[in-house]
CHARMM internal coordinates of N, CA and C (Angstrom, degrees):
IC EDIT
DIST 1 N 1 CA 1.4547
DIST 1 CA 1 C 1.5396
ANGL 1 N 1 CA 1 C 111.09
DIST 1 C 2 N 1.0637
ANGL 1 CA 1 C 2 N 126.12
DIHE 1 N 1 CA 1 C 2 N -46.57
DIST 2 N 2 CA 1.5240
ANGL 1 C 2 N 2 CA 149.43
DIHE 1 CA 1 C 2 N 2 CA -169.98
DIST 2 CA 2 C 1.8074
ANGL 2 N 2 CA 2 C 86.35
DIHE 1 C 2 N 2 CA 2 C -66.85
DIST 2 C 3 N 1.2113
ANGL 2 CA 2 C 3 N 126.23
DIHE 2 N 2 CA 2 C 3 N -73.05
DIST 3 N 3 CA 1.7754
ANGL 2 C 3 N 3 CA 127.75
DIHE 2 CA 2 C 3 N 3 CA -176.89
DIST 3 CA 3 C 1.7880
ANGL 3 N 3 CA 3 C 96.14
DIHE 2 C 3 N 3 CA 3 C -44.23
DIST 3 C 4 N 1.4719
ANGL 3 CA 3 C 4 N 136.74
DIHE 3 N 3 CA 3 C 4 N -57.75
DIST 4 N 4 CA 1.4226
ANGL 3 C 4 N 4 CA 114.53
DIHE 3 CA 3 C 4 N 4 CA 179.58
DIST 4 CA 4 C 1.6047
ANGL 4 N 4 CA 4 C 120.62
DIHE 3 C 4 N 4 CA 4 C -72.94
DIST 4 C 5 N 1.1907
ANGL 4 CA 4 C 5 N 107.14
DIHE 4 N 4 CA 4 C 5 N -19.71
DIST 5 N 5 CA 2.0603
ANGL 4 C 5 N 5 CA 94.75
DIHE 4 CA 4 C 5 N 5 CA 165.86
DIST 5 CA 5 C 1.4726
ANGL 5 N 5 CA 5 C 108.41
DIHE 4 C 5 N 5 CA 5 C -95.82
DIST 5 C 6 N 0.9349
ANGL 5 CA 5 C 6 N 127.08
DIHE 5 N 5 CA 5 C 6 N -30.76
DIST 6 N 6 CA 1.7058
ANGL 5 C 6 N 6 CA 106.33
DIHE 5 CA 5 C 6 N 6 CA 152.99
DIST 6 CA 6 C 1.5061
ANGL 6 N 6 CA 6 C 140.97
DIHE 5 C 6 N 6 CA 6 C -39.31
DIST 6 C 7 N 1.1717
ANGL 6 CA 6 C 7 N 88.03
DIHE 6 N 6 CA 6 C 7 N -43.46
DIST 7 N 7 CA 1.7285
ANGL 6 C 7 N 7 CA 99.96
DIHE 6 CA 6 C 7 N 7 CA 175.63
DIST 7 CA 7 C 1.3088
ANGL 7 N 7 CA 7 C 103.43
DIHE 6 C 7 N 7 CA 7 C 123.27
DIST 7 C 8 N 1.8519
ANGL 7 CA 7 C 8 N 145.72
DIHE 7 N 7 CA 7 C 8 N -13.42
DIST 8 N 8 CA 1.2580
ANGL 7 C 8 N 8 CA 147.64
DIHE 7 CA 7 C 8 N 8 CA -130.73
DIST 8 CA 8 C 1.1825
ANGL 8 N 8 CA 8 C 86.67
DIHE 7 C 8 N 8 CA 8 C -87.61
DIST 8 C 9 N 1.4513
ANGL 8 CA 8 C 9 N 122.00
DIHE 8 N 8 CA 8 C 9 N -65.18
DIST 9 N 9 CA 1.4570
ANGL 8 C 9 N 9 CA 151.10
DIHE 8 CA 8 C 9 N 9 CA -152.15
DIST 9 CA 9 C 2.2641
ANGL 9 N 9 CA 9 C 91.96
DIHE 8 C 9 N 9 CA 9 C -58.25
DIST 9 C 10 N 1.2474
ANGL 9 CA 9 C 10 N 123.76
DIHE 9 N 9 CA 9 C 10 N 85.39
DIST 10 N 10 CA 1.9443
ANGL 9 C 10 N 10 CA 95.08
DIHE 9 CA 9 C 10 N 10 CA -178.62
DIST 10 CA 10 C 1.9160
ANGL 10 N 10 CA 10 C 81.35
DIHE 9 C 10 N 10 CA 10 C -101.60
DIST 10 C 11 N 0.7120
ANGL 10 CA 10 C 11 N 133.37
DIHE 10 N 10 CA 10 C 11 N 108.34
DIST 11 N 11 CA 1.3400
ANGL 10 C 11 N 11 CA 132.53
DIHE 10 CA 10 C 11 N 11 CA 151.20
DIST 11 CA 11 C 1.6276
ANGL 11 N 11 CA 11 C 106.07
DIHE 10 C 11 N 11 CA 11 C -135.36
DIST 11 C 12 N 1.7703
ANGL 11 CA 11 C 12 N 116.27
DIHE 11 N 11 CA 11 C 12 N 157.39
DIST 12 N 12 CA 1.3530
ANGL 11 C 12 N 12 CA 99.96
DIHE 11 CA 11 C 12 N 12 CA -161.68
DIST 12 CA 12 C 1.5577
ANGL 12 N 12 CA 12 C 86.62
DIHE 11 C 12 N 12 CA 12 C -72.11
DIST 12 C 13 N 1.8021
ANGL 12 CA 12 C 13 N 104.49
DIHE 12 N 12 CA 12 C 13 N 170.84
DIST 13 N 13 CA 1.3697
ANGL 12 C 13 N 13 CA 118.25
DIHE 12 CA 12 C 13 N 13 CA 176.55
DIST 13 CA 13 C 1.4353
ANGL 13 N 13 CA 13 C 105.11
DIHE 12 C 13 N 13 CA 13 C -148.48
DIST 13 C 14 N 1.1613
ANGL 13 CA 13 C 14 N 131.08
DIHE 13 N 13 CA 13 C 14 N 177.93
DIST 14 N 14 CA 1.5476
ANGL 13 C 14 N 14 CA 149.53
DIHE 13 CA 13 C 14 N 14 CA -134.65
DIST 14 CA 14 C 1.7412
ANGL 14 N 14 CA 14 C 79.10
DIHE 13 C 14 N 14 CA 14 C -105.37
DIST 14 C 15 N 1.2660
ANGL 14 CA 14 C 15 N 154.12
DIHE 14 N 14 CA 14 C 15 N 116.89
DIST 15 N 15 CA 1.3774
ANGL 14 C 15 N 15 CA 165.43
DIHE 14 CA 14 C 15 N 15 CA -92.27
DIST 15 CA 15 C 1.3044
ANGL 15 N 15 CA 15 C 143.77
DIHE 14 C 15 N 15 CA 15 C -28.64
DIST 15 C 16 N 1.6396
ANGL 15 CA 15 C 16 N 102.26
DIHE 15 N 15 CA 15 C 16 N 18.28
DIST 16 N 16 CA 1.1255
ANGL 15 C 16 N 16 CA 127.60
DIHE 15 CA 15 C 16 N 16 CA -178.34
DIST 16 CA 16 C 1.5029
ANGL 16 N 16 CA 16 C 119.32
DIHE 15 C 16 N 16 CA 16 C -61.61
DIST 16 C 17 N 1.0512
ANGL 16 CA 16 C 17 N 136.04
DIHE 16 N 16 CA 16 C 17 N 169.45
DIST 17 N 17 CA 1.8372
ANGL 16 C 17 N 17 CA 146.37
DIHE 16 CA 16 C 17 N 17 CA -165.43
DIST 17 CA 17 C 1.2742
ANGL 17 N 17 CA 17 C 96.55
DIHE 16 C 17 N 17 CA 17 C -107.75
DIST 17 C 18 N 1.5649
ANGL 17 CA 17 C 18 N 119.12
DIHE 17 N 17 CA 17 C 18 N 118.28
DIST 18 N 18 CA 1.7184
ANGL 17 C 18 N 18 CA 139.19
DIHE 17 CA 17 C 18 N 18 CA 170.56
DIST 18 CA 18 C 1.3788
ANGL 18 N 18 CA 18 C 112.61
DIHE 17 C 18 N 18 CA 18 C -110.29
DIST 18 C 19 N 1.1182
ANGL 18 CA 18 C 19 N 120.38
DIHE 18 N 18 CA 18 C 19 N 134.94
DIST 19 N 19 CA 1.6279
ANGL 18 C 19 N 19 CA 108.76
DIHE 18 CA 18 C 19 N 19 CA 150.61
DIST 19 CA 19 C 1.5795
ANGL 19 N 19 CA 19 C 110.06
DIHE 18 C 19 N 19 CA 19 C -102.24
DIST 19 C 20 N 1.5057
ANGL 19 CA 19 C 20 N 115.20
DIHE 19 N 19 CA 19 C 20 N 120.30
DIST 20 N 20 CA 1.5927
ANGL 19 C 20 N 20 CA 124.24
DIHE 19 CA 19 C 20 N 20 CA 157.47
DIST 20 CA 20 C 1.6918
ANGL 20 N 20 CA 20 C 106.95
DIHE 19 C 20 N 20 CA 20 C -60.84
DIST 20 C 21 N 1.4900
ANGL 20 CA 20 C 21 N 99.04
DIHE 20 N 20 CA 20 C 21 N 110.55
DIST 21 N 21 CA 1.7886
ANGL 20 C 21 N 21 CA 94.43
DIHE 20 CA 20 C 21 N 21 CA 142.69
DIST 21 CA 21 C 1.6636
ANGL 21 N 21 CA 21 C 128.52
DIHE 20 C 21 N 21 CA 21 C -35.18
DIST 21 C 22 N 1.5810
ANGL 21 CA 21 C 22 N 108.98
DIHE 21 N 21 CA 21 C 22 N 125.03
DIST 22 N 22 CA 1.4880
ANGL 21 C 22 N 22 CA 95.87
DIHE 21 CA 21 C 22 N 22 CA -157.47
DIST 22 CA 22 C 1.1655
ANGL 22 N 22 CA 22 C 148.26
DIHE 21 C 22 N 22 CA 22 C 22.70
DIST 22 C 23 N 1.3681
ANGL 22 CA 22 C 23 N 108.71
DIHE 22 N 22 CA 22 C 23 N 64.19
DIST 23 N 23 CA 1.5589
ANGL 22 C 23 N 23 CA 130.73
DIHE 22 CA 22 C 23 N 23 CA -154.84
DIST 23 CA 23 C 1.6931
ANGL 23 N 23 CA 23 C 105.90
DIHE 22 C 23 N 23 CA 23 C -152.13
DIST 23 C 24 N 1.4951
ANGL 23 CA 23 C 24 N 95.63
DIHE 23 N 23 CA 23 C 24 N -60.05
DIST 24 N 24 CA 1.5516
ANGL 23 C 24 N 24 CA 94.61
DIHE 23 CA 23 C 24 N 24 CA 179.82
DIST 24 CA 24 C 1.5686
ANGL 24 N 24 CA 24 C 87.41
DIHE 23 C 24 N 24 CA 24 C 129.08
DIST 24 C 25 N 1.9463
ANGL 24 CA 24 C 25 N 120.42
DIHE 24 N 24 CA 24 C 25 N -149.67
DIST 25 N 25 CA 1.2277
ANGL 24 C 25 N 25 CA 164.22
DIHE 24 CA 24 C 25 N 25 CA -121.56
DIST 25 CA 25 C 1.5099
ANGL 25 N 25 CA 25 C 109.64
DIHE 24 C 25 N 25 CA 25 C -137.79
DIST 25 C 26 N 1.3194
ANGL 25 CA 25 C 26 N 165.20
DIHE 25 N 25 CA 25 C 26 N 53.85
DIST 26 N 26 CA 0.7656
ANGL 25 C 26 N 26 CA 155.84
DIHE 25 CA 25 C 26 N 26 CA 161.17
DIST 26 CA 26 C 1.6681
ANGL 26 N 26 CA 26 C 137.71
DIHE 25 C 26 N 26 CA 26 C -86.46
DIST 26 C 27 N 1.4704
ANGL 26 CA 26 C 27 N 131.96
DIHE 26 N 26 CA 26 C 27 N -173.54
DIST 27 N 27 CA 1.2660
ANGL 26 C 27 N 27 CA 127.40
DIHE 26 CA 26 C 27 N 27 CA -168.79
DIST 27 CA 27 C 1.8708
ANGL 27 N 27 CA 27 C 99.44
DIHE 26 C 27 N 27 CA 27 C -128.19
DIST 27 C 28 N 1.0748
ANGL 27 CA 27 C 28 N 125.71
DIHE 27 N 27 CA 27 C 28 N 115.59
DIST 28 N 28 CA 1.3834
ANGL 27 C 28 N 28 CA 125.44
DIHE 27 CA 27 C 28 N 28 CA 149.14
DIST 28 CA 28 C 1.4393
ANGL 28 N 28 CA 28 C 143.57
DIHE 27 C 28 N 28 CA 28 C -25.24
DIST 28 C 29 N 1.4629
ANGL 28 CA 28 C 29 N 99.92
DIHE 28 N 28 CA 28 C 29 N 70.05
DIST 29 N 29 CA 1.3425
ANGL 28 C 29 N 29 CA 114.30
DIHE 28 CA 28 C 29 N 29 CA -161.61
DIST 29 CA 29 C 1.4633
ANGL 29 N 29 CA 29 C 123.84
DIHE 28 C 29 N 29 CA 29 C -66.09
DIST 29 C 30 N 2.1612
ANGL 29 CA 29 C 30 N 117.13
DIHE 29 N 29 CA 29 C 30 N -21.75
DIST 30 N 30 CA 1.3808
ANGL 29 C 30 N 30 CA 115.22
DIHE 29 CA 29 C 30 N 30 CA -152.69
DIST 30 CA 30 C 1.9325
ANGL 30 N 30 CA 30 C 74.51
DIHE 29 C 30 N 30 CA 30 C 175.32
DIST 30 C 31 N 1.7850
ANGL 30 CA 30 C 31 N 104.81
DIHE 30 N 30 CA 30 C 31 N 143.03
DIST 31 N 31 CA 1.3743
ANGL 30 C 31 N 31 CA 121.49
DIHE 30 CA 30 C 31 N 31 CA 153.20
DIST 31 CA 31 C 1.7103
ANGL 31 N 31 CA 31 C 90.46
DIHE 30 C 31 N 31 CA 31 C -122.25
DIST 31 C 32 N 1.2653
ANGL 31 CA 31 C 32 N 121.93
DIHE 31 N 31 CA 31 C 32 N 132.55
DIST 32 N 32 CA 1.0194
ANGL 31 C 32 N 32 CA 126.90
DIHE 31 CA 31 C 32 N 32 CA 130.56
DIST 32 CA 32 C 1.3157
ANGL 32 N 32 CA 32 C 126.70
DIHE 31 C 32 N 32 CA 32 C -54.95
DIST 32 C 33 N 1.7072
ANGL 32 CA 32 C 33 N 121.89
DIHE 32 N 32 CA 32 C 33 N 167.66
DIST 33 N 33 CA 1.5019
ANGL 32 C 33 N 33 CA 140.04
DIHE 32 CA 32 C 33 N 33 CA -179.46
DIST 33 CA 33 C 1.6592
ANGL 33 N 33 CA 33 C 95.82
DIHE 32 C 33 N 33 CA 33 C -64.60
DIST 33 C 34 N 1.2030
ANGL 33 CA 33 C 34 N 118.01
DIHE 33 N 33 CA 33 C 34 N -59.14
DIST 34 N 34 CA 1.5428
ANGL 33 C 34 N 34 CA 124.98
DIHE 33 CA 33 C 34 N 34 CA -164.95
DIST 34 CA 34 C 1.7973
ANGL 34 N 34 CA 34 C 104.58
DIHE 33 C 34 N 34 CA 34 C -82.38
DIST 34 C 35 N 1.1847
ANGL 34 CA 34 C 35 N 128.39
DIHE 34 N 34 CA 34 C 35 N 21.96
DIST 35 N 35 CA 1.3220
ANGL 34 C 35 N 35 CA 140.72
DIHE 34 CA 34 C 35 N 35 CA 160.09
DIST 35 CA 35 C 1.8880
ANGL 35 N 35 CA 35 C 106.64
DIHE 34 C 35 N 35 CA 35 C 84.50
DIST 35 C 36 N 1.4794
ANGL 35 CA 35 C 36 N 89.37
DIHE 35 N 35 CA 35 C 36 N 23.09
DIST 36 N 36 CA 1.9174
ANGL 35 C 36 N 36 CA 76.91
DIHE 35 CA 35 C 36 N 36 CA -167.89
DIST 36 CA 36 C 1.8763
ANGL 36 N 36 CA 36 C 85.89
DIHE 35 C 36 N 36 CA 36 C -74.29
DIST 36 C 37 N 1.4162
ANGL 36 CA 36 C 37 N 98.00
DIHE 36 N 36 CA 36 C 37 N 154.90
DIST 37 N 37 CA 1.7031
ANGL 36 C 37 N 37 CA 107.61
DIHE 36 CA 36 C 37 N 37 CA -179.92
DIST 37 CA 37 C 1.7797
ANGL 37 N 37 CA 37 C 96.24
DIHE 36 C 37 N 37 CA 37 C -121.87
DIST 37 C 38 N 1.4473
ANGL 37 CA 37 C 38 N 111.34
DIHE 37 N 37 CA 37 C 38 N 112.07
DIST 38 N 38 CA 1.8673
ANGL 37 C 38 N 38 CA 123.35
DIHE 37 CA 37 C 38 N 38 CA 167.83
DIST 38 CA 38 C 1.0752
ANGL 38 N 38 CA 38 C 95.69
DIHE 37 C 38 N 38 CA 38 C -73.80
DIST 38 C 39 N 1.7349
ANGL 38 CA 38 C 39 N 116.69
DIHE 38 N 38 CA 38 C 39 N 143.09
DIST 39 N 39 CA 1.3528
ANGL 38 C 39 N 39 CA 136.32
DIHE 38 CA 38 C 39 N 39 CA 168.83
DIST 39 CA 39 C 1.4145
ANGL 39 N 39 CA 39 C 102.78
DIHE 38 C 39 N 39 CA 39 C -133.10
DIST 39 C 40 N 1.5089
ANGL 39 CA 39 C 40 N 106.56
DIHE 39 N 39 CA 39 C 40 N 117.42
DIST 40 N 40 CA 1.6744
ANGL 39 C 40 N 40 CA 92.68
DIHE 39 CA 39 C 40 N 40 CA 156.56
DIST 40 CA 40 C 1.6079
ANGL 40 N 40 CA 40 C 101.23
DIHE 39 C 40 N 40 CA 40 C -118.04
DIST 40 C 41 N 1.4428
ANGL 40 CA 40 C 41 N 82.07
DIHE 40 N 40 CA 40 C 41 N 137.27
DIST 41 N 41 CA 1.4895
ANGL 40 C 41 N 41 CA 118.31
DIHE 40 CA 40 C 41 N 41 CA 178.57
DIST 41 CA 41 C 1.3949
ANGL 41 N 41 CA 41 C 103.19
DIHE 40 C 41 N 41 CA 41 C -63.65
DIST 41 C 42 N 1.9061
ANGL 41 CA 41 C 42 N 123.14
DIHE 41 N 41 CA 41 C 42 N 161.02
DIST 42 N 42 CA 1.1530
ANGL 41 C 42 N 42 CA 131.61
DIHE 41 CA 41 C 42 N 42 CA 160.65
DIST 42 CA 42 C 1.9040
ANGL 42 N 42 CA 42 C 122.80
DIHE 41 C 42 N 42 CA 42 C -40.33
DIST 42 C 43 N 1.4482
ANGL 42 CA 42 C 43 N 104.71
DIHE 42 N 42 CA 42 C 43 N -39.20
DIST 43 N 43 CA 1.4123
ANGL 42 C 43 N 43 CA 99.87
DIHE 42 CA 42 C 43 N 43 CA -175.60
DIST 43 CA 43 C 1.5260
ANGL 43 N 43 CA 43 C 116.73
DIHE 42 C 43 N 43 CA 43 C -88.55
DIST 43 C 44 N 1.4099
ANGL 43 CA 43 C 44 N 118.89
DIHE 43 N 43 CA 43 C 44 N 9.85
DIST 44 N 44 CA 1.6963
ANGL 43 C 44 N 44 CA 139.23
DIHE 43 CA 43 C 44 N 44 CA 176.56
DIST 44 CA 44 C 1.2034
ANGL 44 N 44 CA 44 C 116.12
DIHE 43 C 44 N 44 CA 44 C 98.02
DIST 44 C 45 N 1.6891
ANGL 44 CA 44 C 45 N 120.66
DIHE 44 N 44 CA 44 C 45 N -5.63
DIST 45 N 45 CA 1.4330
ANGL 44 C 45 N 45 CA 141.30
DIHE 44 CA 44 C 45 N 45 CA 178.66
DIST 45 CA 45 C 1.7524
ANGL 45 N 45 CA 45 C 95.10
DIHE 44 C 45 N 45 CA 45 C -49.07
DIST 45 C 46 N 1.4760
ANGL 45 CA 45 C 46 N 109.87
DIHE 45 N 45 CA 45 C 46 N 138.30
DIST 46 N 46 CA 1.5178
ANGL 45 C 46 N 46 CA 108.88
DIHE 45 CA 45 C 46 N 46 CA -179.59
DIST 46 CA 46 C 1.9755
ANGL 46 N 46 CA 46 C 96.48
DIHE 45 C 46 N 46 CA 46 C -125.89
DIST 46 C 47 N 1.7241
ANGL 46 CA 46 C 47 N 94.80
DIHE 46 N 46 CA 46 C 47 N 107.67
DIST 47 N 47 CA 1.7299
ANGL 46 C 47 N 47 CA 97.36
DIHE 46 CA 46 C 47 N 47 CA -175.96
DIST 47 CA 47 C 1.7625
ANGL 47 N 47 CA 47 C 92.42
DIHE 46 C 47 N 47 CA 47 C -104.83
DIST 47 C 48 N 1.3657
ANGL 47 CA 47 C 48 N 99.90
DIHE 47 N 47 CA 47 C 48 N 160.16
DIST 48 N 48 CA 1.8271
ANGL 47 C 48 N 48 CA 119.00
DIHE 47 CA 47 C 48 N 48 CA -161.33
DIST 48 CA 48 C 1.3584
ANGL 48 N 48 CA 48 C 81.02
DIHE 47 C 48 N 48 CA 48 C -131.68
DIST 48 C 49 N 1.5451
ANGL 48 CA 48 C 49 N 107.95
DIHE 48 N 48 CA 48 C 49 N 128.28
DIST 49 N 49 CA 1.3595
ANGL 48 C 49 N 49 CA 118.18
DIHE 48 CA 48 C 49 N 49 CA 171.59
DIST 49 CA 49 C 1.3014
ANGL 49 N 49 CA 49 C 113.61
DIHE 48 C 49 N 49 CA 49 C -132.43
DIST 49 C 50 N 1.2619
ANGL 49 CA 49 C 50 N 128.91
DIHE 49 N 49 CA 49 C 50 N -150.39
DIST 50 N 50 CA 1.4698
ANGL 49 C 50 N 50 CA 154.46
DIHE 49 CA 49 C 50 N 50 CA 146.61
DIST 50 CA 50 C 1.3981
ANGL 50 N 50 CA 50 C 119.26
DIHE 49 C 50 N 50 CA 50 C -117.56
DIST 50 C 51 N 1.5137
ANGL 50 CA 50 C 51 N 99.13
DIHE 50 N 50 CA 50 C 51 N 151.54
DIST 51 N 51 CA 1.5200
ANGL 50 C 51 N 51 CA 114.61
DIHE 50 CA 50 C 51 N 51 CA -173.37
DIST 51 CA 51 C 2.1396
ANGL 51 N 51 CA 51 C 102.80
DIHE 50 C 51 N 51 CA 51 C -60.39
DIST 51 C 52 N 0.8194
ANGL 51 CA 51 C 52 N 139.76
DIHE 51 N 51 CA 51 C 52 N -9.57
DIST 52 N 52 CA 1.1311
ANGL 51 C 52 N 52 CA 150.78
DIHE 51 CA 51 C 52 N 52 CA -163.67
DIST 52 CA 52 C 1.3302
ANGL 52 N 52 CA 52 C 117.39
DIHE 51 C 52 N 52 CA 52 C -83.12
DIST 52 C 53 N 1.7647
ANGL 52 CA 52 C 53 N 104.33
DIHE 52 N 52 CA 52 C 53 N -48.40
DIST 53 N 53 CA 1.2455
ANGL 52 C 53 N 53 CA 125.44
DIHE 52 CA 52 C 53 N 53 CA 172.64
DIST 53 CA 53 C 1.2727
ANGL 53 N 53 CA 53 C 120.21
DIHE 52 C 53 N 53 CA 53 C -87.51
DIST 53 C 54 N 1.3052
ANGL 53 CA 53 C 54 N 122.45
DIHE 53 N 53 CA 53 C 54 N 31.40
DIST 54 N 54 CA 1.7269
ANGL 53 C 54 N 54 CA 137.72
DIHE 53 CA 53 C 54 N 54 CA 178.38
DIST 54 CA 54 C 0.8712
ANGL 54 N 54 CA 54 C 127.05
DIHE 53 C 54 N 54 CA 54 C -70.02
DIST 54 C 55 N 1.5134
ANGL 54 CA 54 C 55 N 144.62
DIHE 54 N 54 CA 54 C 55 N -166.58
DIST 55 N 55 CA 1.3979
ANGL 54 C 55 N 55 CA 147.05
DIHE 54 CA 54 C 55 N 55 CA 97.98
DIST 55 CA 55 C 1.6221
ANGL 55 N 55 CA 55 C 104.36
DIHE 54 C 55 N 55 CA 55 C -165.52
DIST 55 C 56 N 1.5524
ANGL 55 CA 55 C 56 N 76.60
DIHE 55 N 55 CA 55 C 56 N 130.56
DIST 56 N 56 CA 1.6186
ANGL 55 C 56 N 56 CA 82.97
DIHE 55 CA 55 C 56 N 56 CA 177.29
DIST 56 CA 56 C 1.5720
ANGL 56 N 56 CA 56 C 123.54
DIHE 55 C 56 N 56 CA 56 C -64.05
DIST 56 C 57 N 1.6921
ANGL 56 CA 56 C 57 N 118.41
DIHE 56 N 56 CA 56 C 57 N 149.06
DIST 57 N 57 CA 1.1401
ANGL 56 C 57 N 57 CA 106.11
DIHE 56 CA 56 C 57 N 57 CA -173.47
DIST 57 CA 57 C 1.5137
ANGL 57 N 57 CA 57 C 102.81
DIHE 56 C 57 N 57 CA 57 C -116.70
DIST 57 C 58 N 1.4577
ANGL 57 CA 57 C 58 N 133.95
DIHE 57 N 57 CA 57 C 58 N 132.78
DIST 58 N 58 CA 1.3682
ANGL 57 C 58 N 58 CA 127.71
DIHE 57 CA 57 C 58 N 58 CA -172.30
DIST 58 CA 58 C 1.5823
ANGL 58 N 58 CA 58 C 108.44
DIHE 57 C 58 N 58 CA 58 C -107.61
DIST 58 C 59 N 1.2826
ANGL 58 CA 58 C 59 N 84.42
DIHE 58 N 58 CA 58 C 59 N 145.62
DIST 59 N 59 CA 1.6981
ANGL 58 C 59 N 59 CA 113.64
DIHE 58 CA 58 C 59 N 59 CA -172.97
DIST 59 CA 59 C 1.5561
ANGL 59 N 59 CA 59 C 118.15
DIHE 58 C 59 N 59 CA 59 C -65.63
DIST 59 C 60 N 1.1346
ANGL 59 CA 59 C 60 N 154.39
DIHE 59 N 59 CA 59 C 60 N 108.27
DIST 60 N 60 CA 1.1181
ANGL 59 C 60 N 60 CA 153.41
DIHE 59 CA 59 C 60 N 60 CA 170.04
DIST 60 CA 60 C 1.6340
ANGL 60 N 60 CA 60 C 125.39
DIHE 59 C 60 N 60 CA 60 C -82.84
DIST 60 C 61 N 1.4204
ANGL 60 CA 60 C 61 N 126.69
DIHE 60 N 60 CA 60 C 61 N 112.05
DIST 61 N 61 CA 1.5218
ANGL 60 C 61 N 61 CA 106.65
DIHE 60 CA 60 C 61 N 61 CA -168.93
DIST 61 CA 61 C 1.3216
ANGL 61 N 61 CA 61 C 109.21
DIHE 60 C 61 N 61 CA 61 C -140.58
DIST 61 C 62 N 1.3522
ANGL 61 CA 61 C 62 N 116.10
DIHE 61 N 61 CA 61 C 62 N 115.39
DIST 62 N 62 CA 1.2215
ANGL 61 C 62 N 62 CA 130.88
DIHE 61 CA 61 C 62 N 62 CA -159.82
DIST 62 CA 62 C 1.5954
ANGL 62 N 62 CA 62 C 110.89
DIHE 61 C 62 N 62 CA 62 C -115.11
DIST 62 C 63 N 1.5312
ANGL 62 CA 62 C 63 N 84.34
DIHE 62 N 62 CA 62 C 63 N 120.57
DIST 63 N 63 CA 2.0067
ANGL 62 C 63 N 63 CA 103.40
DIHE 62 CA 62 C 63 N 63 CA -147.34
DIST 63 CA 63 C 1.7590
ANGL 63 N 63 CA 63 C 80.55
DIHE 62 C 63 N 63 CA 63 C -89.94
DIST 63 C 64 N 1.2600
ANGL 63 CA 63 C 64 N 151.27
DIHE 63 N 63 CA 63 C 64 N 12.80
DIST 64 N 64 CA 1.2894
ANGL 63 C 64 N 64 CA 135.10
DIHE 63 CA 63 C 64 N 64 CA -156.14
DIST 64 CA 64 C 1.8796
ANGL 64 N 64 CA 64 C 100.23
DIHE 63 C 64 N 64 CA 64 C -94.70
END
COOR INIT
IC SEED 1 N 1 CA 1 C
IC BUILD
């Protein structure tokens, strides 16, 4: 638990920040059993991908 609120853990996760290959920015809506990964996009669009077509997007938080 401690490795995913740290940041250690980047694998996608259940509301975590993705970027789709030609897709854009989205949030991790659903993994299916058979690895399909739901994204809904900023405009409510819901794209179904694969783990392949990922990338994690990291959080920046600036305590100043």
């Amino acid at each position: 638990m401690l490795a995913v609120v740290g940041g250690v853990d980047s694998r996608p996760r259940l509301g975590g920040r993705v970027r789709v290959e030609d897709q854009g920015t989205g949030t991790v809506s659903r993994i299916t059993p058979r690895g399909r990964i739901h994204i809904q996009m900023p405009d409510g669009v819901i794209c179904v991908t694969r783990l392949n077509t990922l990338t994690m997007v990291r959080y920046c938080v600036n305590n100043d």
